[in-house]
PyMOL Python script that loads the backbone (N, CA, C, O; Angstrom):
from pymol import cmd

cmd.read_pdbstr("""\
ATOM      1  N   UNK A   1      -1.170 -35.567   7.642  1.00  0.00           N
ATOM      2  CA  UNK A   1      -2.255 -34.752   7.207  1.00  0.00           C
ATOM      3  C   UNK A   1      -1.743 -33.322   6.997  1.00  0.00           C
ATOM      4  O   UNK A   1      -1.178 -32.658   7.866  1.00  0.00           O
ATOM      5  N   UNK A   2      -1.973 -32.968   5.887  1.00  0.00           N
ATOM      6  CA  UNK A   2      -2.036 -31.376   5.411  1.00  0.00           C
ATOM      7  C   UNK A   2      -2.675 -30.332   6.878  1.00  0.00           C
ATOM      8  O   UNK A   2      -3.578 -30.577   7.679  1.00  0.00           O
ATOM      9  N   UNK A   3      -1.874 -29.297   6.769  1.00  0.00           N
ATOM     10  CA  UNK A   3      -2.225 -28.252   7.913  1.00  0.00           C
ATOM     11  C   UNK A   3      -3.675 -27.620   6.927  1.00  0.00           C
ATOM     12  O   UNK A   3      -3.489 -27.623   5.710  1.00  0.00           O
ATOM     13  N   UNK A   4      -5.009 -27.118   7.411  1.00  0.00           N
ATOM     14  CA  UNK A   4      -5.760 -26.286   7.091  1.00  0.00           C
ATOM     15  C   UNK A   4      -4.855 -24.802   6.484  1.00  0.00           C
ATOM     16  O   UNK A   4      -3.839 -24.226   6.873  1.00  0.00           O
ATOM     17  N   UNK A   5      -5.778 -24.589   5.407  1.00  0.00           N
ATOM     18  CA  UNK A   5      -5.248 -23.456   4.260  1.00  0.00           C
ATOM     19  C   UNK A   5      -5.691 -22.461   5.805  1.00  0.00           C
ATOM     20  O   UNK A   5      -4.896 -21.589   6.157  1.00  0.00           O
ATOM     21  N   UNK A   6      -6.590 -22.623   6.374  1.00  0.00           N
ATOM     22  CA  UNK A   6      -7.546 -20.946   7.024  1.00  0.00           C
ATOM     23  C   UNK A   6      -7.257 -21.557   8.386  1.00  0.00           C
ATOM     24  O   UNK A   6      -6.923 -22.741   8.339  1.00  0.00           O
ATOM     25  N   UNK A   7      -7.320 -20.956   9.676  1.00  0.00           N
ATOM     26  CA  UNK A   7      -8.208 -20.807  11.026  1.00  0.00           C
ATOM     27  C   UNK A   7      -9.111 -19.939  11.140  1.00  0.00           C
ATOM     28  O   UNK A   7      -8.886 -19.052  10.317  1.00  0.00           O
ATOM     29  N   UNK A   8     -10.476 -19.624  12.030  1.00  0.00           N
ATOM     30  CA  UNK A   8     -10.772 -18.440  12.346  1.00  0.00           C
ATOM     31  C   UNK A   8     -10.956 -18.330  13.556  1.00  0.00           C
ATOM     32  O   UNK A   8     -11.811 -19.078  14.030  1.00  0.00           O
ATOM     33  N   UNK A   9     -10.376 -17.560  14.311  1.00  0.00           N
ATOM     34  CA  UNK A   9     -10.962 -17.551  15.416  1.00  0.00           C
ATOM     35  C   UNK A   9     -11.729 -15.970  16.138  1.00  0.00           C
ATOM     36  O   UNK A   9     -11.380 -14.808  15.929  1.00  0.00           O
ATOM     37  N   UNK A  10     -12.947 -16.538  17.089  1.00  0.00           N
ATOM     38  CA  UNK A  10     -13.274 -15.280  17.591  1.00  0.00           C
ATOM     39  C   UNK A  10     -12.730 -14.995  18.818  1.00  0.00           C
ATOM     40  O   UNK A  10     -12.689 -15.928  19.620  1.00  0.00           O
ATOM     41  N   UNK A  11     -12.284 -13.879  19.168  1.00  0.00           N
ATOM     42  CA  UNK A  11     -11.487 -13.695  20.432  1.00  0.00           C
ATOM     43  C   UNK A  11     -12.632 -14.082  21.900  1.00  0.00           C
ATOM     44  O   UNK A  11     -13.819 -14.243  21.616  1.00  0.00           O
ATOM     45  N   UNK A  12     -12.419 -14.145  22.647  1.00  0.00           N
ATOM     46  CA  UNK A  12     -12.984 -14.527  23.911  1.00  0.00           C
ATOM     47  C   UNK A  12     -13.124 -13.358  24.440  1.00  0.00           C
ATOM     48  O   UNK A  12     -12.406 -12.572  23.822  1.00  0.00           O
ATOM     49  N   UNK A  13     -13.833 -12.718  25.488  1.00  0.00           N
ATOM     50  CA  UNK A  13     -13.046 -11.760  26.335  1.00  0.00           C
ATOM     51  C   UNK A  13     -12.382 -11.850  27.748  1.00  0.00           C
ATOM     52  O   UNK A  13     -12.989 -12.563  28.547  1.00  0.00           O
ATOM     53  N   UNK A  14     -11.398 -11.332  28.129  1.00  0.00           N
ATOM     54  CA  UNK A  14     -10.019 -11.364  29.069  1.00  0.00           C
ATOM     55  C   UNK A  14      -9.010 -11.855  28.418  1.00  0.00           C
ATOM     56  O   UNK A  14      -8.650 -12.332  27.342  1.00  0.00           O
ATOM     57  N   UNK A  15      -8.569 -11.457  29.847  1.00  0.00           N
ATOM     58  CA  UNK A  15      -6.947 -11.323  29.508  1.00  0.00           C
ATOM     59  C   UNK A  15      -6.259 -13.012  29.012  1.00  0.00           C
ATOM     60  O   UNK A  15      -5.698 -13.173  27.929  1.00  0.00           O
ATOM     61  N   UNK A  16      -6.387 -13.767  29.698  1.00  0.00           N
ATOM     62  CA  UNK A  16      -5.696 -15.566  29.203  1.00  0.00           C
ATOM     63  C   UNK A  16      -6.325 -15.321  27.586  1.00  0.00           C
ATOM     64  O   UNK A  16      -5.563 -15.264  26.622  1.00  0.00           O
ATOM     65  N   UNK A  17      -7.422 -15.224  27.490  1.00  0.00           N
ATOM     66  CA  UNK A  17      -7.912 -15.781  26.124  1.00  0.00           C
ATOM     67  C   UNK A  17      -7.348 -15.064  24.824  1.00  0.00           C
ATOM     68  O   UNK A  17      -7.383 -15.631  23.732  1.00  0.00           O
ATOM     69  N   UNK A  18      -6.787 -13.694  25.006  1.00  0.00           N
ATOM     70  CA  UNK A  18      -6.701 -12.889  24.579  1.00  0.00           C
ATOM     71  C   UNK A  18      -4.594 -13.385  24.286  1.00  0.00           C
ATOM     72  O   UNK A  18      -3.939 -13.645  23.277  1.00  0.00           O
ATOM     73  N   UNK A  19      -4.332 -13.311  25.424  1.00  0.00           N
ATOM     74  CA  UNK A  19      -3.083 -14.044  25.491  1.00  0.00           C
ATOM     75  C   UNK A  19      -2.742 -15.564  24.772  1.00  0.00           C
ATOM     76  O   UNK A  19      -1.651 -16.079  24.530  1.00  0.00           O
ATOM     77  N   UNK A  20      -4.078 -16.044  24.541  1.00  0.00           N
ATOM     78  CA  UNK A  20      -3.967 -17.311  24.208  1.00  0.00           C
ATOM     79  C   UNK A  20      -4.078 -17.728  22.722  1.00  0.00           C
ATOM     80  O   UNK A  20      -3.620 -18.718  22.153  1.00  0.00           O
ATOM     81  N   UNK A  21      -4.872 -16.617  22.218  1.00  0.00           N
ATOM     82  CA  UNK A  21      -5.456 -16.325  21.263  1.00  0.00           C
ATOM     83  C   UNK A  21      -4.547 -15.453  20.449  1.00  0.00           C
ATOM     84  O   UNK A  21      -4.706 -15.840  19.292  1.00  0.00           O
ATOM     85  N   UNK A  22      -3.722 -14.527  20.461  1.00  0.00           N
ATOM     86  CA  UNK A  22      -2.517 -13.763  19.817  1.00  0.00           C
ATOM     87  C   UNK A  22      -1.085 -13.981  20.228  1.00  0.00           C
ATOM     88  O   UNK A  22      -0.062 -13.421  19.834  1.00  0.00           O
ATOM     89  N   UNK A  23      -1.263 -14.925  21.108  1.00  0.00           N
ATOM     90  CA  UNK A  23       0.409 -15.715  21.307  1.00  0.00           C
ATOM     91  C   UNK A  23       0.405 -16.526  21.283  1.00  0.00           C
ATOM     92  O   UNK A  23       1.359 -16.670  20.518  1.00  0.00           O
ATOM     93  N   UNK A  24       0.021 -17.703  21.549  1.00  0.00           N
ATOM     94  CA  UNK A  24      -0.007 -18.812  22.083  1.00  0.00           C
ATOM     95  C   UNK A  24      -0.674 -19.553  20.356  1.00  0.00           C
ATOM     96  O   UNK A  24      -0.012 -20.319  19.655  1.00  0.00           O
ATOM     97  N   UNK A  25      -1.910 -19.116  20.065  1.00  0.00           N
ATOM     98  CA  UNK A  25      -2.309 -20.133  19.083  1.00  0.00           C
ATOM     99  C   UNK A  25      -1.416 -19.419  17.860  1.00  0.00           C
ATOM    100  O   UNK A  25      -1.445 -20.050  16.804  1.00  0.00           O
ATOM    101  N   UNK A  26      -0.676 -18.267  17.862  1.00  0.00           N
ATOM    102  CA  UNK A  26      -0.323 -17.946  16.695  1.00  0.00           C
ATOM    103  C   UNK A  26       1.041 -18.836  16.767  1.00  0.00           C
ATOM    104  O   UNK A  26       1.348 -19.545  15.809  1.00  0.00           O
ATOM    105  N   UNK A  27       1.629 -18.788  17.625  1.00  0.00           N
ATOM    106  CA  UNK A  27       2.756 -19.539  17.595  1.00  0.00           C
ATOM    107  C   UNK A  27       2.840 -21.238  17.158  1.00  0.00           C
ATOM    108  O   UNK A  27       3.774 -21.762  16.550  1.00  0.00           O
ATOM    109  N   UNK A  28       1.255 -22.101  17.783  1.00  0.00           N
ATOM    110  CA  UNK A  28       1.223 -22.945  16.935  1.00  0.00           C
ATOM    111  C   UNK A  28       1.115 -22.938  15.799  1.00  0.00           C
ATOM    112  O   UNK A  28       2.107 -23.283  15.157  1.00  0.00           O
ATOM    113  N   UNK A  29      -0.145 -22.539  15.047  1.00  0.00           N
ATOM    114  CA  UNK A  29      -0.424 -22.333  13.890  1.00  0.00           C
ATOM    115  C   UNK A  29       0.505 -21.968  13.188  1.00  0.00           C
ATOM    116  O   UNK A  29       0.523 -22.677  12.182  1.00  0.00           O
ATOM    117  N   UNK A  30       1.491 -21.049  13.176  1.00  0.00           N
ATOM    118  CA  UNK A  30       2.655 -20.795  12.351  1.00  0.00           C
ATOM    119  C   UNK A  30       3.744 -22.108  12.298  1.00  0.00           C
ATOM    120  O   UNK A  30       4.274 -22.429  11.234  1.00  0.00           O
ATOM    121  N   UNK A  31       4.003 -22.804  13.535  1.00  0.00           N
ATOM    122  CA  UNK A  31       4.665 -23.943  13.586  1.00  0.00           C
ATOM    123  C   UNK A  31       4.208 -24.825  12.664  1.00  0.00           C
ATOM    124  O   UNK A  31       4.875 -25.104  11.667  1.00  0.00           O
ATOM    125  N   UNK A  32       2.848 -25.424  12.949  1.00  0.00           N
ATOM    126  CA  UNK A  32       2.235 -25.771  12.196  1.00  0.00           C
ATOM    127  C   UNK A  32       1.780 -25.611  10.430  1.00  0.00           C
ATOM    128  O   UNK A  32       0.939 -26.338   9.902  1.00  0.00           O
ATOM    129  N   UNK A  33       2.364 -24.762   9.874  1.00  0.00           N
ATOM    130  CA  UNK A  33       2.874 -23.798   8.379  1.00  0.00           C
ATOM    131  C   UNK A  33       1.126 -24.085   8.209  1.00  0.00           C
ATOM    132  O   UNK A  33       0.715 -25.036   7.543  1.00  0.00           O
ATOM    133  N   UNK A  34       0.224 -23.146   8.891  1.00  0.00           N
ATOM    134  CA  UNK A  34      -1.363 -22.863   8.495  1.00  0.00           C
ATOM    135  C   UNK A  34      -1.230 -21.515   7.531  1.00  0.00           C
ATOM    136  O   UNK A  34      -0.697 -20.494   7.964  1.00  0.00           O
ATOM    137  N   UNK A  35      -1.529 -21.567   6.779  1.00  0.00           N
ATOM    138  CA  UNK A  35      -0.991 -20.347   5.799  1.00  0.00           C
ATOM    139  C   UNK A  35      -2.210 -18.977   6.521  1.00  0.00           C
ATOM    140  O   UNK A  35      -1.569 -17.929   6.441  1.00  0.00           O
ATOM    141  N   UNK A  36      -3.078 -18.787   6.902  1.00  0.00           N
ATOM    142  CA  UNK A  36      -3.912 -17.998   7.658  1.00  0.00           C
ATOM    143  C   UNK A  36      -4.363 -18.272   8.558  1.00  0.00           C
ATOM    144  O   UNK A  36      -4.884 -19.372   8.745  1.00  0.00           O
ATOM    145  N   UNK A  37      -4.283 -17.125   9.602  1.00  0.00           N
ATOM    146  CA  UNK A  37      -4.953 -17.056  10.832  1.00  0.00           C
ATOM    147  C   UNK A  37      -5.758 -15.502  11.259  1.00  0.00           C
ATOM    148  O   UNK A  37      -5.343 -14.385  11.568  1.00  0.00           O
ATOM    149  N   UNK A  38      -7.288 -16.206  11.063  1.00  0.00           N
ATOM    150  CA  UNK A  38      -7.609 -14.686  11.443  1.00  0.00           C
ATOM    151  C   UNK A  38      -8.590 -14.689  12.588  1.00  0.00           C
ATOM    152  O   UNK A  38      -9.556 -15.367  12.935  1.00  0.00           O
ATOM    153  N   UNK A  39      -7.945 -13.667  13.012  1.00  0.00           N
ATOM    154  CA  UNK A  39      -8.694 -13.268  14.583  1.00  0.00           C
ATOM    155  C   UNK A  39      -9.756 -12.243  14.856  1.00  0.00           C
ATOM    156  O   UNK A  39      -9.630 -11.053  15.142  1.00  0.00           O
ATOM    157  N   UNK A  40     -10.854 -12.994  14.698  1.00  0.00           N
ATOM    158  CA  UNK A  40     -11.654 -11.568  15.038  1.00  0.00           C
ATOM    159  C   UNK A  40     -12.244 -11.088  16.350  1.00  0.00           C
ATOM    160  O   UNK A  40     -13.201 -11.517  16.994  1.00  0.00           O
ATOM    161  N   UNK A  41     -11.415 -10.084  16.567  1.00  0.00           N
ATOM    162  CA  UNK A  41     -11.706  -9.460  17.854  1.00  0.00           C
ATOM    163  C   UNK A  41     -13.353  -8.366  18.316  1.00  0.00           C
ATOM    164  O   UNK A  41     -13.417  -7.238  17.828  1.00  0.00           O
ATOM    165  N   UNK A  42     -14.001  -8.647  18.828  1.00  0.00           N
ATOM    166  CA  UNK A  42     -15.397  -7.963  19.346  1.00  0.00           C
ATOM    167  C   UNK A  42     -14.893  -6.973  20.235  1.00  0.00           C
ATOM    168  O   UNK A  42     -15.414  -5.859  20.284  1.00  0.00           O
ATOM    169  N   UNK A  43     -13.434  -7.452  21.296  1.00  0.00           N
ATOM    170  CA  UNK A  43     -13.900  -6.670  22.425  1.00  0.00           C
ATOM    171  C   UNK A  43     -12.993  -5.479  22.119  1.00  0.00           C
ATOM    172  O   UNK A  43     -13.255  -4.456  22.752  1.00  0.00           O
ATOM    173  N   UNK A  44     -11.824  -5.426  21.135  1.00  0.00           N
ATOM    174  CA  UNK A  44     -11.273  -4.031  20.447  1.00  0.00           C
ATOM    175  C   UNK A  44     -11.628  -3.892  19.167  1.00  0.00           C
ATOM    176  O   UNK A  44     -11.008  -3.127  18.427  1.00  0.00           O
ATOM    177  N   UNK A  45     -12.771  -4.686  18.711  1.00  0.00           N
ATOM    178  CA  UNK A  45     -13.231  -4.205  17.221  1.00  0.00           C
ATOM    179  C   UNK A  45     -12.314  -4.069  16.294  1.00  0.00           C
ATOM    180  O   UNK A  45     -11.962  -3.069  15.668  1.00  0.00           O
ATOM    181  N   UNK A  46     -11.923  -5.257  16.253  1.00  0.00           N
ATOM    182  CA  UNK A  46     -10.959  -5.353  14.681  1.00  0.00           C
ATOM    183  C   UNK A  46     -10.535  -6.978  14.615  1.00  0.00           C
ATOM    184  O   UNK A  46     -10.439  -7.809  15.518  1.00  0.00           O
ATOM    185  N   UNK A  47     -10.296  -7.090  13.004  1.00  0.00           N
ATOM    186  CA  UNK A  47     -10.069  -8.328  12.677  1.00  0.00           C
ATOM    187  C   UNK A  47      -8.568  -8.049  12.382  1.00  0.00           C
ATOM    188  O   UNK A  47      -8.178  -6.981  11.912  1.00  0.00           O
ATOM    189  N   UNK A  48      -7.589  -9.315  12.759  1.00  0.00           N
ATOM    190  CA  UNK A  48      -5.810  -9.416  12.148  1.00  0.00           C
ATOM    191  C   UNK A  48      -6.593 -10.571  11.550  1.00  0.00           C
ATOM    192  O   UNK A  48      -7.595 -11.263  11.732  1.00  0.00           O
ATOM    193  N   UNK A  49      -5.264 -10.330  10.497  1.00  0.00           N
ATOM    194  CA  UNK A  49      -4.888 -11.354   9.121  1.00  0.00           C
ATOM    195  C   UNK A  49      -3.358 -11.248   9.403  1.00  0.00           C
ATOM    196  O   UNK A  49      -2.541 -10.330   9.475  1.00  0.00           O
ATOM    197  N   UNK A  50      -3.331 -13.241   9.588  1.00  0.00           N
ATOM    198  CA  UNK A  50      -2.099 -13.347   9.662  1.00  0.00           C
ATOM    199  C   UNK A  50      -1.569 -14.185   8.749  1.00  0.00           C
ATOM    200  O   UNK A  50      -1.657 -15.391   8.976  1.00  0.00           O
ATOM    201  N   UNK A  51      -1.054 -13.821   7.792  1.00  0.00           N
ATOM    202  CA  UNK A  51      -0.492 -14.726   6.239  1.00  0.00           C
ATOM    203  C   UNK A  51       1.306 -14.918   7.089  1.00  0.00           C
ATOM    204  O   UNK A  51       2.206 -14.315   7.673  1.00  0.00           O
ATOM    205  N   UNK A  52       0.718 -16.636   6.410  1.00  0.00           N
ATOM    206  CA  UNK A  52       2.558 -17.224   6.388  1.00  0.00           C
ATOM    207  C   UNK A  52       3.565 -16.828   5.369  1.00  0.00           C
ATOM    208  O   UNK A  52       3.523 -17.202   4.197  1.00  0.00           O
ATOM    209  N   UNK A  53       4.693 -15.862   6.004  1.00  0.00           N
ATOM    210  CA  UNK A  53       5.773 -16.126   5.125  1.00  0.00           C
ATOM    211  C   UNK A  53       6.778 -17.038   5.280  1.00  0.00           C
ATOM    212  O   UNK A  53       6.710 -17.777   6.263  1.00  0.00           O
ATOM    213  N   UNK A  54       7.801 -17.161   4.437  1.00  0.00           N
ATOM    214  CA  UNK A  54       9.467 -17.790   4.818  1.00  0.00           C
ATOM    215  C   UNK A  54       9.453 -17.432   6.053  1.00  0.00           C
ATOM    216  O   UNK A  54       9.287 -18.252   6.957  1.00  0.00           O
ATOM    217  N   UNK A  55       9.625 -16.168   6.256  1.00  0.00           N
ATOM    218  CA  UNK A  55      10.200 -15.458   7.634  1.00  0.00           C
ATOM    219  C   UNK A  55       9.428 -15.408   9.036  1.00  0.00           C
ATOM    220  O   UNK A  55       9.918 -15.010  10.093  1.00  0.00           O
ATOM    221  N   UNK A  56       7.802 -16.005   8.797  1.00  0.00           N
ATOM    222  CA  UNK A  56       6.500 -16.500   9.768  1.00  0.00           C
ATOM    223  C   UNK A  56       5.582 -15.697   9.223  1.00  0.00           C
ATOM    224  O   UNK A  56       5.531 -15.382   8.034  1.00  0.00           O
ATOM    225  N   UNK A  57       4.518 -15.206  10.467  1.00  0.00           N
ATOM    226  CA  UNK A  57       3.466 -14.631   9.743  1.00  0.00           C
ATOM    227  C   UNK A  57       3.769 -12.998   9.805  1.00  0.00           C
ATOM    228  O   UNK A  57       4.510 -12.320  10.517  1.00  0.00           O
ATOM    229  N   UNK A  58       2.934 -12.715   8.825  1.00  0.00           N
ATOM    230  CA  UNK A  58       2.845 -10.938   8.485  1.00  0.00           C
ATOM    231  C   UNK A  58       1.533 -10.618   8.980  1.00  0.00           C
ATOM    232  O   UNK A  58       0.495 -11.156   8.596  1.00  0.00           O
ATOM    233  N   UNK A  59       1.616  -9.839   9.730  1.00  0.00           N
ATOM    234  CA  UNK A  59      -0.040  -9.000  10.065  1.00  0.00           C
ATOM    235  C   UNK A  59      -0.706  -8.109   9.644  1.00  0.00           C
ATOM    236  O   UNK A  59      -0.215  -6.980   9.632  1.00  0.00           O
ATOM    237  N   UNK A  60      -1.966  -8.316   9.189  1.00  0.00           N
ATOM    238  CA  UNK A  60      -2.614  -7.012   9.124  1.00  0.00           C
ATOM    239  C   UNK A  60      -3.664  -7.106   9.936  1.00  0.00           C
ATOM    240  O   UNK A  60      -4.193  -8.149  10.321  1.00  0.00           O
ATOM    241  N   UNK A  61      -4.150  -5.341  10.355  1.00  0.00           N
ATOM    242  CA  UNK A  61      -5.224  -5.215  11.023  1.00  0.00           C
ATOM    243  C   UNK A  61      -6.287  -4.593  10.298  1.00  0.00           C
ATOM    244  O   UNK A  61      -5.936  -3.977   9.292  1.00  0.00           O
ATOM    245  N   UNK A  62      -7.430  -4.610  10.559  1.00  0.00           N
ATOM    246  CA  UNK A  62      -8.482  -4.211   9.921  1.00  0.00           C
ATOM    247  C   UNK A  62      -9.321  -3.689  10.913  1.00  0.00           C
ATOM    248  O   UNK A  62      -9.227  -4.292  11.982  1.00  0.00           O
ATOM    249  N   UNK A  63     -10.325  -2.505  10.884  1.00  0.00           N
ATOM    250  CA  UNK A  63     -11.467  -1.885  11.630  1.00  0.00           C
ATOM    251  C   UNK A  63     -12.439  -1.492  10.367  1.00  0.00           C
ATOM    252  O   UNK A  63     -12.289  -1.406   9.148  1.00  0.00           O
ATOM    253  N   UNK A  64     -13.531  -1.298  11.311  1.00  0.00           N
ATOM    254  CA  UNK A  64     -14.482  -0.694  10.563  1.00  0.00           C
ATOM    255  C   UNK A  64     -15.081  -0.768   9.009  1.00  0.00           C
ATOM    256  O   UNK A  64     -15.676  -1.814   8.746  1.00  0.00           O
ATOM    257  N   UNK A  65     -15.008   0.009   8.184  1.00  0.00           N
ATOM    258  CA  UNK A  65     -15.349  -0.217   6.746  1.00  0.00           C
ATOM    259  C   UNK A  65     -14.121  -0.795   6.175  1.00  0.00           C
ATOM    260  O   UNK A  65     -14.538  -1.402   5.188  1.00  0.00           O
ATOM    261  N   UNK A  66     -12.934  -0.943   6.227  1.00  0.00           N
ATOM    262  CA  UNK A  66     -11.940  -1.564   5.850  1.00  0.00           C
ATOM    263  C   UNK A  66     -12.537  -2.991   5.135  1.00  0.00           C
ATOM    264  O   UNK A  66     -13.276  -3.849   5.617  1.00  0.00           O
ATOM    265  N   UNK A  67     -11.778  -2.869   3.498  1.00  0.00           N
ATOM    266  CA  UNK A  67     -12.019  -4.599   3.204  1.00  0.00           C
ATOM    267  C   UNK A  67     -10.769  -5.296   3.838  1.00  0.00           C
ATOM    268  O   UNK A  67      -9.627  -4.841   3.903  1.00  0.00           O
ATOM    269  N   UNK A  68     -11.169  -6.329   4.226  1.00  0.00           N
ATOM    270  CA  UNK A  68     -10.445  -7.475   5.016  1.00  0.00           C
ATOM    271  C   UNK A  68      -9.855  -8.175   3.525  1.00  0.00           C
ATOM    272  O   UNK A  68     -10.495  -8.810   2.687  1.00  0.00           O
ATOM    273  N   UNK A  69      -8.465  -7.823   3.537  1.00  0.00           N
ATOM    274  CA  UNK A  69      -7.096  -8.485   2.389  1.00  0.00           C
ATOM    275  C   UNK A  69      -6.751 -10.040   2.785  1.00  0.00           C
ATOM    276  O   UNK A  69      -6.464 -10.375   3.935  1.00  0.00           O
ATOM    277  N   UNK A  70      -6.801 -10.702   1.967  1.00  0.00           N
ATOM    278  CA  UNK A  70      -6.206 -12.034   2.816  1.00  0.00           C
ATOM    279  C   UNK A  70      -5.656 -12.397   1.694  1.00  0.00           C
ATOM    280  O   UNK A  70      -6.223 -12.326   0.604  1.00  0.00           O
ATOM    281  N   UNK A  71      -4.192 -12.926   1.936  1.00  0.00           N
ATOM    282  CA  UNK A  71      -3.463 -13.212   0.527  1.00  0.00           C
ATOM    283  C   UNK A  71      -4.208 -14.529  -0.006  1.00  0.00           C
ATOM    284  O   UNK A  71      -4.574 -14.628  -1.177  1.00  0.00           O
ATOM    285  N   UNK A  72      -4.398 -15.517   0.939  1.00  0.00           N
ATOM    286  CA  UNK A  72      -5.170 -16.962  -0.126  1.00  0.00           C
ATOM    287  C   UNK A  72      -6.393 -16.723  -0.600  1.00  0.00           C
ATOM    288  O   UNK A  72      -6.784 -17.399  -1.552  1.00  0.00           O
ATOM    289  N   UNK A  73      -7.277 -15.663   0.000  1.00  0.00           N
ATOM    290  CA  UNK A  73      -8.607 -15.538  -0.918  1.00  0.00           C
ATOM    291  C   UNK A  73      -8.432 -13.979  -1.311  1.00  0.00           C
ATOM    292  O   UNK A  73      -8.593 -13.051  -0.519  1.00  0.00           O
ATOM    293  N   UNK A  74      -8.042 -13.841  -2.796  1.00  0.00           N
ATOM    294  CA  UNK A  74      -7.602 -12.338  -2.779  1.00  0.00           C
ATOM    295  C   UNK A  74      -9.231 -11.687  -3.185  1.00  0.00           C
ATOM    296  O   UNK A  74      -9.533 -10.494  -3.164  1.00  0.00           O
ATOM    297  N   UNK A  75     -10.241 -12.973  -3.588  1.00  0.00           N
ATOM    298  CA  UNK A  75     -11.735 -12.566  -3.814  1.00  0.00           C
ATOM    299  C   UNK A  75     -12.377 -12.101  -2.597  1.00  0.00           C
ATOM    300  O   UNK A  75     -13.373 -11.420  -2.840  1.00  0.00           O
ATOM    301  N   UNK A  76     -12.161 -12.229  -1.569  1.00  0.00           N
ATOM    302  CA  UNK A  76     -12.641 -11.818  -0.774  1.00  0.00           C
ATOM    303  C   UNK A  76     -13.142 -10.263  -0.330  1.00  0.00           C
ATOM    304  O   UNK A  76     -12.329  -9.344  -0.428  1.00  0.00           O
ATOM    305  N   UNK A  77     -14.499 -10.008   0.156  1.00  0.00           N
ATOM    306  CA  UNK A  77     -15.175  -8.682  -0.253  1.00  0.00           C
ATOM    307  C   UNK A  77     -15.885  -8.083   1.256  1.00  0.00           C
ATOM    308  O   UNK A  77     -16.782  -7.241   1.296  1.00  0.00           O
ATOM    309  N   UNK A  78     -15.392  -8.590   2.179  1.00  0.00           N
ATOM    310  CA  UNK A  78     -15.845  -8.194   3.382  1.00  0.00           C
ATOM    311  C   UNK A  78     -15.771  -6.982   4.135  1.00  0.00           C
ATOM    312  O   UNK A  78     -14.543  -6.922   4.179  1.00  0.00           O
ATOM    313  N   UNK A  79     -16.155  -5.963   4.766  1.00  0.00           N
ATOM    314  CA  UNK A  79     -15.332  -5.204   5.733  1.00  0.00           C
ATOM    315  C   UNK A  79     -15.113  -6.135   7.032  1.00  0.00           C
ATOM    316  O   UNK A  79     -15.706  -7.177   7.313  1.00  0.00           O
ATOM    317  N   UNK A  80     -14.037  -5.428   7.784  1.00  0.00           N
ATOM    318  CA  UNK A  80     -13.804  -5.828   9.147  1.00  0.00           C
ATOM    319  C   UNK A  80     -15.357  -5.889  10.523  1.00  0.00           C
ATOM    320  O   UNK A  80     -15.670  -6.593  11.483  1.00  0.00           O
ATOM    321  N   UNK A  81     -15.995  -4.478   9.675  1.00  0.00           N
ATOM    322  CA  UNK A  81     -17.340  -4.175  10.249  1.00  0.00           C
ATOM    323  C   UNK A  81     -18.229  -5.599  10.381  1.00  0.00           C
ATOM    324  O   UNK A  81     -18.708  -6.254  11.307  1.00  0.00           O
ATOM    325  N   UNK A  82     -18.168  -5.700   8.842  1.00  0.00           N
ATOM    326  CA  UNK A  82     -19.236  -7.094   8.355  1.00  0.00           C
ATOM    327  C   UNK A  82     -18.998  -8.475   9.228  1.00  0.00           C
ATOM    328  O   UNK A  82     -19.989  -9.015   9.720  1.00  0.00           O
ATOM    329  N   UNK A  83     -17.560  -9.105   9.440  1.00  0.00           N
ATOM    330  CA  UNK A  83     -16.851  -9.905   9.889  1.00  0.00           C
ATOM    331  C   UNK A  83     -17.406 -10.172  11.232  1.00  0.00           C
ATOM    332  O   UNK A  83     -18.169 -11.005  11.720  1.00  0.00           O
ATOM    333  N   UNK A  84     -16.633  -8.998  11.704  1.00  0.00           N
ATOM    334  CA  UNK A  84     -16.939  -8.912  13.445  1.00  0.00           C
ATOM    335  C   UNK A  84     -18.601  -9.203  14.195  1.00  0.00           C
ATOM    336  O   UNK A  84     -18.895  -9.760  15.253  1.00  0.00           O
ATOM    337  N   UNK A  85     -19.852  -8.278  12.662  1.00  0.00           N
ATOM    338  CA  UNK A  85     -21.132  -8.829  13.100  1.00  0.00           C
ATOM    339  C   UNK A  85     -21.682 -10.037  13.083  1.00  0.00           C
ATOM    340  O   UNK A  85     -22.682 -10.393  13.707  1.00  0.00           O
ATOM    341  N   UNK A  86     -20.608 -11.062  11.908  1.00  0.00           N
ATOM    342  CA  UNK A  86     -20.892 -12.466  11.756  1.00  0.00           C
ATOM    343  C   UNK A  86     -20.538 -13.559  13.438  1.00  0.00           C
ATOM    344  O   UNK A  86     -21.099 -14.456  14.068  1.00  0.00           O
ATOM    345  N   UNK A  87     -19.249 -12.719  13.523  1.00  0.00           N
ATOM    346  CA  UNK A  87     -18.714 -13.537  14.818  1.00  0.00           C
ATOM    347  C   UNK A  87     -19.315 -13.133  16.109  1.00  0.00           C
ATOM    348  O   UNK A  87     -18.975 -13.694  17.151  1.00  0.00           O
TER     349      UNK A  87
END
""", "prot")
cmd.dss("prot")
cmd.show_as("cartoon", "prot")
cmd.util.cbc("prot")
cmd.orient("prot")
């Protein structure tokens, strides 16, 4: 079976989940060649975008009015603001 094009995940709050959630699942998911992983965080208010390269994933962070870039949906029209109130 094909890896999912997307993940999303919303962060938890503490410390394991947080650990689990920016190390742990990124390290699968990249193993796994998931071409995005995005994390949206509530409890530091910001969303990462993590696009697969050759070399693993590249990060970006996003806050506030920021549009959220994601290389597989370059249509995408969100802020980080908008995101974070969905999750």
């Amino acid at each position: 079976m094909a890896p999912p094009l997307l993940v999303v995940k919303v962060v938890s709050p503490g410390a394991e989940n947080h650990r689990r959630d920016y190390f742990e699942k990124r390290n699968q998911y990249e193993w796994r060649g998931i071409a995005e992983y995005w994390m949206l965080d509530p409890v530091v208010g910001q969303m990462t975008v993590l696009g697969l390269t050759p070399q693993g994933y590249s990060e970006a962070i996003f806050v506030g009015e920021a549009v959220v870039e994601s290389p597989s949906f370059p249509d995408w029209s969100l802020t980080a603001e908008a995101m974070l109130a969905l999750g």
